[in-house]
C-alpha positions as CSV (number, residue, x, y, z in Angstrom):
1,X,37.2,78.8,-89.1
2,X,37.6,80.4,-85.9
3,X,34.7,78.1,-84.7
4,X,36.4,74.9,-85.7
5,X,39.8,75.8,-83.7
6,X,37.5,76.7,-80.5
7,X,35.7,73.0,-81.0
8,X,39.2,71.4,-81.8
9,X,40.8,73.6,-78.4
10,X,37.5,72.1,-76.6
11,X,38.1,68.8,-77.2
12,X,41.8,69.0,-76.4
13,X,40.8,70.0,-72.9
14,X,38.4,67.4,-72.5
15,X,40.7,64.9,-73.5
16,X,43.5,66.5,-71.3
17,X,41.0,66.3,-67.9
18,X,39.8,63.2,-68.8
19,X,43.6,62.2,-69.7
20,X,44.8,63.9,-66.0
21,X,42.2,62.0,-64.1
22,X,42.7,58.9,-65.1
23,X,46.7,59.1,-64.6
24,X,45.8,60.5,-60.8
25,X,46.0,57.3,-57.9
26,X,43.2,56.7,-56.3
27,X,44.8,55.8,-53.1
28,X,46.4,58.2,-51.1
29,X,50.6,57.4,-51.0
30,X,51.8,58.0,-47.5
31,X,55.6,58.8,-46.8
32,X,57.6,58.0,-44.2
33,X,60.5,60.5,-44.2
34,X,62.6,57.5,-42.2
35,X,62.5,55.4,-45.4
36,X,64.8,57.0,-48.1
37,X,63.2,57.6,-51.9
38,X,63.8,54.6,-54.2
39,X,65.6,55.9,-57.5
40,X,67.1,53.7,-59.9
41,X,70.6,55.6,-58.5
42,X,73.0,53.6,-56.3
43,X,73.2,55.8,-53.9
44,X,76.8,55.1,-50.6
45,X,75.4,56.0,-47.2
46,X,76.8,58.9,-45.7
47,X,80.3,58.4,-43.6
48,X,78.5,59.1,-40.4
49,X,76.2,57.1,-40.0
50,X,75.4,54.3,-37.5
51,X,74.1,50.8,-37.0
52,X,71.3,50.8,-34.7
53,X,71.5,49.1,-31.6
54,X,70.6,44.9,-31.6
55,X,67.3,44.4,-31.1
56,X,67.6,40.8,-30.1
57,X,64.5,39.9,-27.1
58,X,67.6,37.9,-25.5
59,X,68.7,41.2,-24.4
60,X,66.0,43.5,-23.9
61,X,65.4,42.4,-20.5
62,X,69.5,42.2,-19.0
63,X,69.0,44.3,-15.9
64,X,71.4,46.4,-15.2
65,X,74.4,44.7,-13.3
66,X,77.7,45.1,-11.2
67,X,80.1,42.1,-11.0
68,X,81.4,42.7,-7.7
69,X,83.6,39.6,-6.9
70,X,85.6,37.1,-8.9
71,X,87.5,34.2,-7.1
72,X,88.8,30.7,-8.8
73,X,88.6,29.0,-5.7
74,X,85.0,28.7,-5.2
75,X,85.0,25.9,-7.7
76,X,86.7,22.2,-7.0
77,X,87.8,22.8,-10.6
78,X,89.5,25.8,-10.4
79,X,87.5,27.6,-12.9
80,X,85.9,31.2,-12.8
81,X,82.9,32.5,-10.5
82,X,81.2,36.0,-10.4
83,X,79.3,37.8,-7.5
84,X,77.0,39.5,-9.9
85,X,74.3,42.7,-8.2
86,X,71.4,44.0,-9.5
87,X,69.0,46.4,-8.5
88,X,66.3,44.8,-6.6
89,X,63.5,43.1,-7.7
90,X,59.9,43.4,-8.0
91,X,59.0,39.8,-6.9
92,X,55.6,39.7,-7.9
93,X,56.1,40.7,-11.6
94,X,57.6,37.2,-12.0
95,X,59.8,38.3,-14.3
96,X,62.7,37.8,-13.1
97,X,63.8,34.2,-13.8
98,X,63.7,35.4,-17.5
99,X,65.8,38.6,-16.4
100,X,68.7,35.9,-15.1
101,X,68.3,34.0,-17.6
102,X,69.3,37.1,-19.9
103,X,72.2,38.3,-17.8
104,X,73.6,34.7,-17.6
105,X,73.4,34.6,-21.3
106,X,74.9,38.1,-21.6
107,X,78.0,37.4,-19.1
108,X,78.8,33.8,-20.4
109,X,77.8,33.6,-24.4
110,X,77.5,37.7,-25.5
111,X,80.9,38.3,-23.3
112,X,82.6,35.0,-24.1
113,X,83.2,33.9,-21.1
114,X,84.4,29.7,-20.9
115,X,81.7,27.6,-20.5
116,X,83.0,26.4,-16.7
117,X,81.9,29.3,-14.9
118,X,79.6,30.0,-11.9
119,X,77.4,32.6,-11.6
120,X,76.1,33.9,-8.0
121,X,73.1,36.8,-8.7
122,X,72.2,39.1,-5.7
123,X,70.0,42.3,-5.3
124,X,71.2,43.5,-2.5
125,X,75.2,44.3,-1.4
126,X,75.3,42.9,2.2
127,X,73.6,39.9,0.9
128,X,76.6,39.1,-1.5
129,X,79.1,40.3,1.3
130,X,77.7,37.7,3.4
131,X,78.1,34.7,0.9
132,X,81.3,35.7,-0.7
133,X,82.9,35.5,2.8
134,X,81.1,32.4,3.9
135,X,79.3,30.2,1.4
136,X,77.3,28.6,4.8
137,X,75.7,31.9,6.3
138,X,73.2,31.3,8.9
139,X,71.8,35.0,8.0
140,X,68.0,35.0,7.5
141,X,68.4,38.3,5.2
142,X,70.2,36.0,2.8
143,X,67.8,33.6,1.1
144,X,65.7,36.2,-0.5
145,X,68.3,38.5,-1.7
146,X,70.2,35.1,-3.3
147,X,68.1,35.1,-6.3
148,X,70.2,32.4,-8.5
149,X,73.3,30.5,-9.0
150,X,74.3,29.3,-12.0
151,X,76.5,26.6,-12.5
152,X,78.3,25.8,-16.1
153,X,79.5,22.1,-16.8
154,X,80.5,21.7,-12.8
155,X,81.2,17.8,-12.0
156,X,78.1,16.5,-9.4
157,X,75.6,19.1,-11.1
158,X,72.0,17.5,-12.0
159,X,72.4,18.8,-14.9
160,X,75.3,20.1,-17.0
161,X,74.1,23.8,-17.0
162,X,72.1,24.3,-14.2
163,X,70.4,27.4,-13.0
164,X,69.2,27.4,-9.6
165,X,66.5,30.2,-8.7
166,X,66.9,31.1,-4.4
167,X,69.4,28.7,-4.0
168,X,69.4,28.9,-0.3
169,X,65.7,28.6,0.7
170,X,64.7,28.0,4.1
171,X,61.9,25.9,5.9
172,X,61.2,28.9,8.1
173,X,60.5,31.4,4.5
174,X,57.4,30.4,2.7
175,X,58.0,33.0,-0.2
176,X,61.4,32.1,-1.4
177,X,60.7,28.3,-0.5
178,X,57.6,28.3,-3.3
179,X,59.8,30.2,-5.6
180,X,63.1,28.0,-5.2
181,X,63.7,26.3,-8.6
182,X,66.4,24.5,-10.5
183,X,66.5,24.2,-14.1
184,X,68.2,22.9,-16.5
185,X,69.3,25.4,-18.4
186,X,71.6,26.0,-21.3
187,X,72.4,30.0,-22.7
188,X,73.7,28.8,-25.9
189,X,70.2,27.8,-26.7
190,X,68.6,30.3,-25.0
C-alpha cells in the first residue's frame, strides 16, 4: 500500500515537470519598462503627465533664430517683412537651404503668419544692419552673409512663392555666385 501511493506521488511529479515544461516560453520576453503592462483594466493617465515634444522632420532642422527687424514698407504692397539672424553657417555641409526652408516654414505656416510676407535670412548682424538701412549696399561683406530671401505671393515674382538662396551674388565672389539659387518654393507643401 505504501508502495502504490509512492508510484502514484511519482507519477504526479512526473506529470507536474513534464506539465511545468511545456507551459514555460521558449523565447525569452523582454520588457521595456517605458511601455506600460497591458491588463484588461482601463487604466486614466496620471494628472501630470506630458505630451512629448512634435517630432515632425519639418522642424528638426529650424536653426535657432532672432527676428531683428519688421518694416511694412519694404514691400510695394504694404504687407509684412522680417530681418530674420541665425547663427552662422557651415557652408560646406550644404545643409542649409533645407535649414531655411524649415525656418520659413516655421515663421509663415507653424506661426501663422499671412501668406504676403517677406522673409530676409542673415548670419551675421552687420550684414542685416547693412540691408535693413539700404536694400542697395555696395558692401562686399554682404553677399555671403545674405543667405535667402523669401518672397510670399509678391506681384513681379517668377514664381508665387519664391525663395531665393544669396540673393545678392556678385561677379567678383565665385562661392556665393555657384551657390545663388532661386526656387520655387511653397511651405504649405513643404
Amino acid at each position: 500500500m505504501k508502495a502504490d501511493r509512492i508510484q502514484i506521488w511519482l507519477v504526479m511529479l512526473v506529470l507536474l515537470s513534464v506539465w511545468g515544461v511545456s507551459c514555460k516560453k521558449t523565447t525569452p520576453v523582454l520588457v521595456n519598462p517605458e511601455i506600460p503592462t497591458i491588463t484588461n483594466d482601463a487604466q486614466q493617465p496620471p494628472d501630470h503627465t506630458v505630451e512629448p515634444p512634435p517630432t515632425f522632420p519639418e522642424i528638426e532642422l529650424v536653426p535657432d533664430f532672432e527676428i531683428i527687424q519688421t518694416t511694412k514698407e519694404e514691400r510695394g504692397d504694404f504687407n509684412e517683412t522680417l530681418y530674420v539672424l541665425i547663427p552662422p553657417v557651415d557652408l560646406s555641409l550644404k545643409n542649409h537651404v533645407i535649414q531655411v526652408k524649415n525656418l520659413v516654414k516655421k515663421l509663415v505656416v507653424y506661426d501663422k503668419r499671412s501668406e504676403h510676407i517677406s522673409i530676409l535670412i542673415f548670419d551675421d548682424r552687420t550684414a542685416l544692419d547693412k540691408v535693413y538701412q539700404d536694400h542697395n549696399t555696395t558692401d562686399l561683406n554682404v553677399p555671403i552673409h545674405y543667405l535667402a530671401r523669401y518672397d510670399g505671393n509678391k506681384e513681379g515674382l517668377t514664381y508665387q512663392f519664391s525663395l531665393q538662396m544669396f540673393p545678392i551674388a556678385p561677379e567678383s565672389n565665385s562661392a556665393v555666385l555657384s551657390m545663388q539659387e532661386e526656387i520655387e518654393f511653397d511651405p504649405y507643401n513643404w
